[in-house]
GURO-773697 format. One record per residue (C-alpha): residue number from 1; residue in one letter; x, y, z. Coordinates in nm, 4 decimals, m for minus. Example, Ala and Ser with C-alpha at 12.3 -4.5 7.8 and 13.67 -1.06 7.14 Angstrom:
REM GURO-773697
resi=1 | resn=A | X=1.2300 | Y=m0.4500 | Z=0.7800
resi=2 | resn=S | X=1.3670 | Y=m0.1060 | Z=0.7140
REM end
This chain:
REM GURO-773697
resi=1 | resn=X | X=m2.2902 | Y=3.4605 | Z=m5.9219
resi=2 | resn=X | X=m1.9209 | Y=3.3457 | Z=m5.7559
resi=3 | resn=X | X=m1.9688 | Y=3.2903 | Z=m5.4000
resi=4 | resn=X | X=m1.6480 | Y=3.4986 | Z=m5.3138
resi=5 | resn=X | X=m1.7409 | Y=3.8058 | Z=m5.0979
resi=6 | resn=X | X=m1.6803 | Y=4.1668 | Z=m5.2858
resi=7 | resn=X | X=m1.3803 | Y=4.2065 | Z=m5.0285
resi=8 | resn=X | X=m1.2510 | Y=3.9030 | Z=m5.0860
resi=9 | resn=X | X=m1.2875 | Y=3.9617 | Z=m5.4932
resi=10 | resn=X | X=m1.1055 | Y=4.3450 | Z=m5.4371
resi=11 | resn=X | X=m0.8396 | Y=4.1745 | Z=m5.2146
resi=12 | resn=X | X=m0.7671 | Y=3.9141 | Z=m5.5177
resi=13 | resn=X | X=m0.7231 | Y=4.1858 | Z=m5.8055
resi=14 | resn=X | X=m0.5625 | Y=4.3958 | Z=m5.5642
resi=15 | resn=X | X=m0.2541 | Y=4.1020 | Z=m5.4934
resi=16 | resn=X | X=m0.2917 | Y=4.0172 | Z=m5.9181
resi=17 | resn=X | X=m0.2095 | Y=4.4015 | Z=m5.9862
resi=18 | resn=X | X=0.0503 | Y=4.3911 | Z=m5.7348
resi=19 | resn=X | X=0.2578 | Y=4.0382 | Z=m5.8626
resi=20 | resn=X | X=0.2092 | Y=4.2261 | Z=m6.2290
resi=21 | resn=X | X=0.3736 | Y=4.5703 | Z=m6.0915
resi=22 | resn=X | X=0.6406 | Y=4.3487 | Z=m5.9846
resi=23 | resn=X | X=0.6928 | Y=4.1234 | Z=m6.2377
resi=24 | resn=X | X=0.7132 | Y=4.4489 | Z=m6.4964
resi=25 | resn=X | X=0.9695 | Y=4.5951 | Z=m6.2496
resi=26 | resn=X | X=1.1429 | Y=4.2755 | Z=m6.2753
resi=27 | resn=X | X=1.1245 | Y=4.3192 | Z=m6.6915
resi=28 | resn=X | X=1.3033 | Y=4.6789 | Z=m6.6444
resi=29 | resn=X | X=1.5367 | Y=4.5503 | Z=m6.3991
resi=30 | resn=X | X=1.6992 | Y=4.3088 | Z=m6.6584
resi=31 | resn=X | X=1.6397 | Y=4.5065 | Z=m6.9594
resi=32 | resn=X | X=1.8395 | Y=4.8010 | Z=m6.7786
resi=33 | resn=X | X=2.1500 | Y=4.5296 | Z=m6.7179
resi=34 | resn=X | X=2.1670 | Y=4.4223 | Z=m7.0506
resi=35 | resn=X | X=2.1698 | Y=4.7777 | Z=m7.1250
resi=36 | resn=X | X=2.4900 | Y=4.8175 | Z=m6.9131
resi=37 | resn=X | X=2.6392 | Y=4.5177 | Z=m7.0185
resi=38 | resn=X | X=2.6480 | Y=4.6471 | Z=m7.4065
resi=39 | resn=X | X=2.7793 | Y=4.9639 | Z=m7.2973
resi=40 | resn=X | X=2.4544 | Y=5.1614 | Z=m7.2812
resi=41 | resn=X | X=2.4149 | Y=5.2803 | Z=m6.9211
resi=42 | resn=X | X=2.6664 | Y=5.2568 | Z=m6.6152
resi=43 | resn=X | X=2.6906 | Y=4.9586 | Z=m6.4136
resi=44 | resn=X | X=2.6077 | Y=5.1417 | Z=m6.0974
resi=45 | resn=X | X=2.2669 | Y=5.2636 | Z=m6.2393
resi=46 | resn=X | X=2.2122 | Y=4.8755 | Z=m6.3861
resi=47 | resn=X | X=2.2622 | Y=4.7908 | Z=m6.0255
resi=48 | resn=X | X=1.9881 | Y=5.0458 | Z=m5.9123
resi=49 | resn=X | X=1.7194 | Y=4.9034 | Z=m6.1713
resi=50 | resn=X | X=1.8242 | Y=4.5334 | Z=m6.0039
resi=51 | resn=X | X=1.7962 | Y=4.6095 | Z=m5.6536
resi=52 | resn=X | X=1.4586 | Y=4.7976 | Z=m5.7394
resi=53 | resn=X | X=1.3003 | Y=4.5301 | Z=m5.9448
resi=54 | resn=X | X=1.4445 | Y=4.2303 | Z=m5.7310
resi=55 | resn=X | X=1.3544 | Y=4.4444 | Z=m5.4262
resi=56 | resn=X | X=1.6982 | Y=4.4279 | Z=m5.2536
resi=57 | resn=X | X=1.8035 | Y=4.6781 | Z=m5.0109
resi=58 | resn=X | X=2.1441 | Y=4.7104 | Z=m5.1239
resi=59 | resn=X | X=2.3261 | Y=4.5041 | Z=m5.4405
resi=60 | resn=X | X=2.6594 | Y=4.4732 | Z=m5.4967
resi=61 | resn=X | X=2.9116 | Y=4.3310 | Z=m5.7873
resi=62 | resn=X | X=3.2218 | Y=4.1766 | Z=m5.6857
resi=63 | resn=X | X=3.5464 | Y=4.0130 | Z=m5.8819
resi=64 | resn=X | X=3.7640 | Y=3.8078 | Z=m5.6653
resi=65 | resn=X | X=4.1128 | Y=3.8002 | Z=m5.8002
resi=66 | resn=X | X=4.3118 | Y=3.4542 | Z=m5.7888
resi=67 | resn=X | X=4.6424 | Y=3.5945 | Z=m5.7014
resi=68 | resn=X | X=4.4691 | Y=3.7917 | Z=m5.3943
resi=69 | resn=X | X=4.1498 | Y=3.5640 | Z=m5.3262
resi=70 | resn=X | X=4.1180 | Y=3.7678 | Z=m4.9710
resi=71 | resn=X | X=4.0452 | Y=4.0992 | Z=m5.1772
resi=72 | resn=X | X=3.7585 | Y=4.1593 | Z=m5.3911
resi=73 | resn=X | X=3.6987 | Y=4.5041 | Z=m5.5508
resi=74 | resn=X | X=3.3383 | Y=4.6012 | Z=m5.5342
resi=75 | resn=X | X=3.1123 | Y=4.7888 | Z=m5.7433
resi=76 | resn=X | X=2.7416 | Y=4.8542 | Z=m5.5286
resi=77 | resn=X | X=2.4119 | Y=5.0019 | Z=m5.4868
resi=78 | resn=X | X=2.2502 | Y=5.0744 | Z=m5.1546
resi=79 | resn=X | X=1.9037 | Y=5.2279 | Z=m5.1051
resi=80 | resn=X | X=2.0140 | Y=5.4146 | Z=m4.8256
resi=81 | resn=X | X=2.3205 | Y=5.5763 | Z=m4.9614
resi=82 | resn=X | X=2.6859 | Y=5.6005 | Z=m4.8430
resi=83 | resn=X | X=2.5860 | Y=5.9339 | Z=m4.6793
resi=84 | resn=X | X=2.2853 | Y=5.8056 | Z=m4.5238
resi=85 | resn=X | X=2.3950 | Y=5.4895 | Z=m4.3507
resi=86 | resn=X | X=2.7591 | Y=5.4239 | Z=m4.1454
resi=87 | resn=X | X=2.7478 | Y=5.0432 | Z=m4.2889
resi=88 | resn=X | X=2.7472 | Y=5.0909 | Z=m4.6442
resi=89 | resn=X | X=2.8027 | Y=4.8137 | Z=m4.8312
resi=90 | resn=X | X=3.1468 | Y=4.8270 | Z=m5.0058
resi=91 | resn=X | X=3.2774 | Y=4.4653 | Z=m4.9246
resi=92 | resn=X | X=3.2379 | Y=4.1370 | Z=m5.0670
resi=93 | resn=X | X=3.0351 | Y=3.8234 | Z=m4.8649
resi=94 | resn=X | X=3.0712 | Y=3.5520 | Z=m5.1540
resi=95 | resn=X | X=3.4066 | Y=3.3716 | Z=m5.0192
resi=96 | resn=X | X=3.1657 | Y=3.3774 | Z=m4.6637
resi=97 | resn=X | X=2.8032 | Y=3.2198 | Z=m4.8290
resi=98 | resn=X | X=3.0165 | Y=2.9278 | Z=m5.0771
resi=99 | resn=X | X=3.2567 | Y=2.8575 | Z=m4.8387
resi=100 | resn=X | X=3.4048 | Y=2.5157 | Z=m5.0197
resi=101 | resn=X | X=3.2279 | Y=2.5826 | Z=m5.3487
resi=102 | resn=X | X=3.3471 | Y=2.9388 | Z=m5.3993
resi=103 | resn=X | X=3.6015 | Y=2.8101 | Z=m5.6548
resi=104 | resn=X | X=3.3637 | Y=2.6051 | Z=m5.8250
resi=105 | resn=X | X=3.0264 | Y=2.7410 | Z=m5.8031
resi=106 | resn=X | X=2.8384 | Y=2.7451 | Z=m6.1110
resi=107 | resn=X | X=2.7794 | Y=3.0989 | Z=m6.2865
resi=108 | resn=X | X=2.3733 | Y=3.1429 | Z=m6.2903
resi=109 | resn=X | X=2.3461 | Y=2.9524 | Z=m5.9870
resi=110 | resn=X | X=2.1963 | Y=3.0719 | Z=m5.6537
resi=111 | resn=X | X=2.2590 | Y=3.0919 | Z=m5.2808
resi=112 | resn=X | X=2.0834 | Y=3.1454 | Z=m5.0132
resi=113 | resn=X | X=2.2548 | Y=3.2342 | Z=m4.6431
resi=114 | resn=X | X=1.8901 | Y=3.1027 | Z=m4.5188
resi=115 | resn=X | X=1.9675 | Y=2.8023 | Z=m4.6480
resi=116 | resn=X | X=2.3152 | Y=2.7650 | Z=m4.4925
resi=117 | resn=X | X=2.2403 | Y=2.8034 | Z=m4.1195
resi=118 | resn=X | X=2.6008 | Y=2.7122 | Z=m3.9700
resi=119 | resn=X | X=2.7901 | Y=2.9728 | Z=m4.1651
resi=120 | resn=X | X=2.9426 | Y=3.1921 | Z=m3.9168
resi=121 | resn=X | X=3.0704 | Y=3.5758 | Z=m4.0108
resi=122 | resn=X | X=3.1460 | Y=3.8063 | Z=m3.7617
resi=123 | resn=X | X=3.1579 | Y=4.1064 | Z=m4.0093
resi=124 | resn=X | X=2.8527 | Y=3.9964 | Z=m4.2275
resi=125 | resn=X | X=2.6895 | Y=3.9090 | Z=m3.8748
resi=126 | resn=X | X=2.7568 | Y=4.3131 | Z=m3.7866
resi=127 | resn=X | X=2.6330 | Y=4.4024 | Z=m4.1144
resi=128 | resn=X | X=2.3237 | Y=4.2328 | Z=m4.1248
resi=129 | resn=X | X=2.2353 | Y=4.3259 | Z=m3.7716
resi=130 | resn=X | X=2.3157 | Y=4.6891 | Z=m3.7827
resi=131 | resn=X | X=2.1546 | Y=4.7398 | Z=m4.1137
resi=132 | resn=X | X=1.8415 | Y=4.4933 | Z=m3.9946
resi=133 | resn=X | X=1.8622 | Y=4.2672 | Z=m4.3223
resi=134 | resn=X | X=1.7732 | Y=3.9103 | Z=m4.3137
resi=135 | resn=X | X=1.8819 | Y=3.7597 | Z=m4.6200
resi=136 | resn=X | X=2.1952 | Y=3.7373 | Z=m4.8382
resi=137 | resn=X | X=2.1753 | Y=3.6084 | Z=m5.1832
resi=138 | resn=X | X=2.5177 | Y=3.5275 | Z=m5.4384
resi=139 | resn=X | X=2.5173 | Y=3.4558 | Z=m5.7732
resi=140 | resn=X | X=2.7867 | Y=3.3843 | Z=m5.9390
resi=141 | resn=X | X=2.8361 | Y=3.5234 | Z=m6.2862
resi=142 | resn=X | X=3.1688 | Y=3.4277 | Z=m6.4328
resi=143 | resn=X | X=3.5170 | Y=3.1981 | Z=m6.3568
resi=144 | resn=X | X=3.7840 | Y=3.2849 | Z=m6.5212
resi=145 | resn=X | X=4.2042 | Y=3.2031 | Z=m6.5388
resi=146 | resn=X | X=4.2388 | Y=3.5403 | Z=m6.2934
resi=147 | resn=X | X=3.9239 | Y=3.6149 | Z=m6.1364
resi=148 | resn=X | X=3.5791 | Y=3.5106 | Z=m5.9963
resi=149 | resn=X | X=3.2814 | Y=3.8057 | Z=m6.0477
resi=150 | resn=X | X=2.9679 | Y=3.7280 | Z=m5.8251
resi=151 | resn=X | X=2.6603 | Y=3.9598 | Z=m5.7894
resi=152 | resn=X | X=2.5504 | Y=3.9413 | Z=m5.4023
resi=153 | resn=X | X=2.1577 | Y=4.0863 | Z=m5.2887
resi=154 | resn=X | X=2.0830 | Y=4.1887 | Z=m4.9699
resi=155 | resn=X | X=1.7049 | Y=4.1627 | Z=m4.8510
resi=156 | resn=X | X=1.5321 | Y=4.3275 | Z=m4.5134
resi=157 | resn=X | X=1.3237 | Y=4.0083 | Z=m4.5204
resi=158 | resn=X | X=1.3207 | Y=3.6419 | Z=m4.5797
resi=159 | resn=X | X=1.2004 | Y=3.5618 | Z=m4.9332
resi=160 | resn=X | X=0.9038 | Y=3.3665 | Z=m5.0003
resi=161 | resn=X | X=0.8799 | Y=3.0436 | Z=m5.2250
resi=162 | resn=X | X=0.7708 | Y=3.2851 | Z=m5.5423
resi=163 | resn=X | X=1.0879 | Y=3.4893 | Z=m5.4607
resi=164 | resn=X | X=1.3364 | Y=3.2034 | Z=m5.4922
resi=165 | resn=X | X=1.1670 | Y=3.0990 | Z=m5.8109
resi=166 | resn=X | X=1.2284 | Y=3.4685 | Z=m5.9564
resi=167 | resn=X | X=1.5796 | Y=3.4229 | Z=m5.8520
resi=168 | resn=X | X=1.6491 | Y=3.1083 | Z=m6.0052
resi=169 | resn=X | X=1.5294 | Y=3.2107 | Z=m6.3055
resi=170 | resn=X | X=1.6696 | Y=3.5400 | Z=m6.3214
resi=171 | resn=X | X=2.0063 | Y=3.4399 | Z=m6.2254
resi=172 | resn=X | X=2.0558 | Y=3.2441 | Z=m6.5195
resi=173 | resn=X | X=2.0184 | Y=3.5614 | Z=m6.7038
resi=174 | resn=X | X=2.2235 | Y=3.7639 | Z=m6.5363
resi=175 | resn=X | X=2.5116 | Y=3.5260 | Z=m6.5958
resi=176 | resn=X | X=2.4406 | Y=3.4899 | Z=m6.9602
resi=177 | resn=X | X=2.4558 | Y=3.8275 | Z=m7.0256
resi=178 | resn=X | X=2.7399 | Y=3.8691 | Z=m6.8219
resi=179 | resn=X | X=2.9647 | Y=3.6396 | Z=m6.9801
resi=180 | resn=X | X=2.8713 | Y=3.8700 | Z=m7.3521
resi=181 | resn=X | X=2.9155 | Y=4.2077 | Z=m7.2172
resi=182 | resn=X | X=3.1464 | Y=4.5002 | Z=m7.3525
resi=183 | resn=X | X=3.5427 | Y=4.3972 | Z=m7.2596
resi=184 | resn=X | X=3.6152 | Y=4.6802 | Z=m6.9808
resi=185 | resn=X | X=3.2425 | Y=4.6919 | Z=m6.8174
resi=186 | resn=X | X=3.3917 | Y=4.6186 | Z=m6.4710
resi=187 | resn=X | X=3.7003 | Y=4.8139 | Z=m6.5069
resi=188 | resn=X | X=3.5381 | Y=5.1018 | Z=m6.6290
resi=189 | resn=X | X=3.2998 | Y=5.1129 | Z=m6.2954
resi=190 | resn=X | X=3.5642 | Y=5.0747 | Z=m6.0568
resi=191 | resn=X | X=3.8025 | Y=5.3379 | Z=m6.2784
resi=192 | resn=X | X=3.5196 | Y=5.6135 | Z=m6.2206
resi=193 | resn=X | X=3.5293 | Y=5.5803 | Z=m5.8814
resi=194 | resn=X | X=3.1654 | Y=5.4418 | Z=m5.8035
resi=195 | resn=X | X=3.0107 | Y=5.6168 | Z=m5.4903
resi=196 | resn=X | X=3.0161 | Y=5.2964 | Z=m5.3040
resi=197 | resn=X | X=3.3879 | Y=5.2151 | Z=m5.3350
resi=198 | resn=X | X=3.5558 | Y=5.3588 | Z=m5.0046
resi=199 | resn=X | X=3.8508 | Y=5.5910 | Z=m5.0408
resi=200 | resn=X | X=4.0228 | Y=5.5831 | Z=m4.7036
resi=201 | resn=X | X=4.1786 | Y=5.9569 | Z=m4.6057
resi=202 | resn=X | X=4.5622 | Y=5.9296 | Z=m4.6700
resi=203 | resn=X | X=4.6163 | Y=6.2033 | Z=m4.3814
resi=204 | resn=X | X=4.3829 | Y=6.0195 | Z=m4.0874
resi=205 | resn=X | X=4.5981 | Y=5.7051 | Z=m3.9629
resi=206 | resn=X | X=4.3943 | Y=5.3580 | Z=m3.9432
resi=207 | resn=X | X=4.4580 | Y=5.3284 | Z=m3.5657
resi=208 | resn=X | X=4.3641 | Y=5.7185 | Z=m3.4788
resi=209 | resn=X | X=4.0427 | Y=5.8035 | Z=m3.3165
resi=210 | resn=X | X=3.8738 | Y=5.8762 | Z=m3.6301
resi=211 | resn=X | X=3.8741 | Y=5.4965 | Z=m3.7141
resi=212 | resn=X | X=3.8611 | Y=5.6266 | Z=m4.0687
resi=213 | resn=X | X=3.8716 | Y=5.2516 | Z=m4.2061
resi=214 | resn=X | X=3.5190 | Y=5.1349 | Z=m3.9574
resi=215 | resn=X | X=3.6871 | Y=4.8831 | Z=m3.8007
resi=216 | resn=X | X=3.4833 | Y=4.7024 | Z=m3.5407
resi=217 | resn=X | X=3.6341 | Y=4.6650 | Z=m3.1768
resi=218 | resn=X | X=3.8084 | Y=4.3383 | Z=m3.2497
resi=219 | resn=X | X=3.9808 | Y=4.4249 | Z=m3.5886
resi=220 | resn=X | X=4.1053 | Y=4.7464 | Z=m3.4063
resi=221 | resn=X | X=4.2531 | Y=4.5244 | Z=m3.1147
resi=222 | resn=X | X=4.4114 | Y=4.3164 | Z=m3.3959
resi=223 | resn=X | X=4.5879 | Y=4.5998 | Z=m3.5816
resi=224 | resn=X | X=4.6725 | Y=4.7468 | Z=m3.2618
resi=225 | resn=X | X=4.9001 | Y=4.4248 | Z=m3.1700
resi=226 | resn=X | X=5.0146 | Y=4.3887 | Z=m3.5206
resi=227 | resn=X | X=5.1371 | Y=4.7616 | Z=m3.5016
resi=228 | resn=X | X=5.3235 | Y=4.6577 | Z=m3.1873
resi=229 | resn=X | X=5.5241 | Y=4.3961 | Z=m3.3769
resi=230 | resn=X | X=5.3078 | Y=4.0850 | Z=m3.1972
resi=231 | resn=X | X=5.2781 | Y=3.7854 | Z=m3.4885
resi=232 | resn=X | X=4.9815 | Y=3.6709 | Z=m3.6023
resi=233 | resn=X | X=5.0120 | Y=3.3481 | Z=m3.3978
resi=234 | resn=X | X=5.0620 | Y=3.6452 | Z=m3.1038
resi=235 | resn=X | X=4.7835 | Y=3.7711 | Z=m3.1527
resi=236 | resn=X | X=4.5815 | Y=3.4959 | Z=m3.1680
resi=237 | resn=X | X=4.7475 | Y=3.4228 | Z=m2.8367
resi=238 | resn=X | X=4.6598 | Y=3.7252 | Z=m2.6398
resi=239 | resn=X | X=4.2776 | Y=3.7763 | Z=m2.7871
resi=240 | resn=X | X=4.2350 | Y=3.4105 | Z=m2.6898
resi=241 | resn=X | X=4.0169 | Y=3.3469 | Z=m3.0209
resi=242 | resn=X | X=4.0543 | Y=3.0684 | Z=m3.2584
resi=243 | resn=X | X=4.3083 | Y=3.0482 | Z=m3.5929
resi=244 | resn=X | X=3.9421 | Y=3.1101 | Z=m3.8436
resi=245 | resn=X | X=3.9007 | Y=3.4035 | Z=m3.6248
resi=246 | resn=X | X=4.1875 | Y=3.5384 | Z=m3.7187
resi=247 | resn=X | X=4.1399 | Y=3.4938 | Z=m4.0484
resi=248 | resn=X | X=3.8237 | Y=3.6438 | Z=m4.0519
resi=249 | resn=X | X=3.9336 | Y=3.9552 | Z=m3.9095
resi=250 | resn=X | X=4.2372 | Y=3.9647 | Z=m4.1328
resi=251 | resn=X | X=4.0260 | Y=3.9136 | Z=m4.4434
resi=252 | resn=X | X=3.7437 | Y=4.2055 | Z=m4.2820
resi=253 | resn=X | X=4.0496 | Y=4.4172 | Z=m4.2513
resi=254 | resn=X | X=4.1867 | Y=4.4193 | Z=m4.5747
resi=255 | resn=X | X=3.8944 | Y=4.5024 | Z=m4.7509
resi=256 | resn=X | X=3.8055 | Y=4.8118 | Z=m4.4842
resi=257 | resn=X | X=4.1875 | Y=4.9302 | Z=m4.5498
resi=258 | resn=X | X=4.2280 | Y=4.8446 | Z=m4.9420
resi=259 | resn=X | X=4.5275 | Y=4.6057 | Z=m4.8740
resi=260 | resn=X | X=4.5826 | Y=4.2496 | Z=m4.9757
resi=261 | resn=X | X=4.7676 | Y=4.0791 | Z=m4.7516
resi=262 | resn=X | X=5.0183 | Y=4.1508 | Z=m4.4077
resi=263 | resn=X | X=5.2983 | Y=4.3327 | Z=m4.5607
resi=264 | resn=X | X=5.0500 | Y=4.5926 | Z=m4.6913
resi=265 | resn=X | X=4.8578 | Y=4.6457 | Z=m4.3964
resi=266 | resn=X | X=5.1847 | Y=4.6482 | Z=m4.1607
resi=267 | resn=X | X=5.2810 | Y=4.9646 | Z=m4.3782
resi=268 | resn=X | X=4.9507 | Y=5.1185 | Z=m4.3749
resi=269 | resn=X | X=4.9510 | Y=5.0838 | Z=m4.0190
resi=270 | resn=X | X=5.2779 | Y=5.2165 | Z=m3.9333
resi=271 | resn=X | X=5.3856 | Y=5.4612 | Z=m4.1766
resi=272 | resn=X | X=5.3278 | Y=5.8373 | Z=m4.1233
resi=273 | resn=X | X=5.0754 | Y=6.0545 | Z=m4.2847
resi=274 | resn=X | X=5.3102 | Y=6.2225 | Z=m4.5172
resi=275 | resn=X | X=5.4697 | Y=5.8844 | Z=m4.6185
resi=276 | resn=X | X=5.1103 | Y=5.7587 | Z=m4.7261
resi=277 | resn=X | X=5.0228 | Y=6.0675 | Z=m4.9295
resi=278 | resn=X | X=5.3822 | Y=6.1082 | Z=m5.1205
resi=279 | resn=X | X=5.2894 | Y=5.7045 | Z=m5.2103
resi=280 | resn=X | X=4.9725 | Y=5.8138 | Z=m5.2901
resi=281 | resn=X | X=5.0658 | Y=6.0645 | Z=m5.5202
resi=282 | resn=X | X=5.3019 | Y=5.7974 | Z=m5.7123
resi=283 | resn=X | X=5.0611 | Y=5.5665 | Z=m5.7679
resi=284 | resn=X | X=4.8179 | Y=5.7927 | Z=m5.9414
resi=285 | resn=X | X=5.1355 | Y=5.9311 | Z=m6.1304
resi=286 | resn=X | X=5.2222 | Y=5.5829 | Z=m6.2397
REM end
């Protein structure tokens, strides 16, 4: 007879049953994305089976144009909902994790915030801490002449040895099948207006006391000077913070009020309601 107690034998197939529950998950998980990437199911609901079989709290798909590298437009899951939670994620943190490498990363390769202990984020710092995550993983999936698409996976906890390994291997795939899916798969997300990409309320200016745009207390001290007329350098002057600080906010702020760079958010900021709604109106005339 094995000398392992009966416990100790229950508490074995117990853990075996569990690793196989999630290694099947895992199976659906990447079936269901190839299934999106043919044109068989919606992206967003490819991201569901992902986040479920990885086990990520919230996963998102970003493409980081080269003529506006400060904007990415974001396609995302979250377990909790946008309804449920007021930090949904709807930005990208890629440019923030690959710092140097984010222009030459290789698709199918992984990163791990864990692993890079002096990056410094304010706004993924916010996120993380108001949401209670612990770990941010990119992948990038594809480099091309005009953009950069990354998947990114947010986790509650750190991930264990085994969990890397998954990783690893399944980002590989994920990148593979990325680079042969249907022309338009991206597009096509963003075009039926996924519930995790934010509309901001034409008639509710960025600087009112609705904050419609979630701007933390700095970015709303930085808009406020730049709708005074200060200049960047200004600003930086009165908020006594550093020139990457700046930047930081800039970039945090252009993604919270879907501009891409100065001139655009110096409109946004001070036109009048009626001004933003009539250009509005054009755009989806155009």
């Amino acid at each position: 007879m094995l000398g392992y107690p009966m416990n100790d034998f229950y508490d074995r197939g117990a853990a075996h049953a569990e690793i196989g529950a999630k290694d099947l998950a895992m199976i659906g998980a990447i079936a269901r994305w190839c299934e999106c990437i043919y044109s068989k199911t919606s992206l967003f609901d490819a991201l569901n089976k992902v986040a479920n079989g990885i086990g990520a709290e919230a996963v998102a798909l970003s493409r980081v144009s080269r003529a506006h590298p400060d904007h990415a437009k974001v396609v995302a899951f979250d377990m909790l909902g946008t309804s449920q939670t007021p930090t949904p994620l709807n930005k990208s943190f890629a440019r923030t994790l690959l710092t140097l490498y984010f222009d030459s990363a290789k698709p199918g390769s992984t990163w791990f915030k864990s692993m890079s202990p002096d990056i410094e984020d304010p706004a993924l710092e916010t996120f993380q801490n108001r949401r209670k995550l612990k770990e941010l993983v990119v992948i990038p999936l594809e480099t091309t002449e005009k953009h950069f698409d990354f998947i990114e996976l947010h986790f509650s906890d750190r991930l264990m040895s085994r969990q890397q390994a998954v990783l690893n291997y399944v980002a590989e795939v994920l990148a593979n099948s990325w680079r042969k899916r249907d022309p338009g798969t991206f597009t096509e997300s963003i075009l039926q207006n996924a519930p995790t990409t934010k509309d901001l309320n034409p008639t509710t200016p960025i600087l009112s006391v609705e904050n419609p745009a979630r701007l933390s207390r700095a970015e709303y001290r930085v808009c406020l000077l730049l709708s005074h007329g200060k200049s960047v350098n200004r600003v930086q002057s009165e908020l006594e913070i550093c020139k990457s600080t700046v930047r930081s906010h800039l970039r945090n702020i252009y993604a919270k009020t879907e501009t891409h760079d100065l001139g655009e958010l110096l409109c946004k900021l001070v036109a009048k309601p009626e001004a933003r709604l009539i250009a509005k109106a054009k755009k989806h005339v155009a």
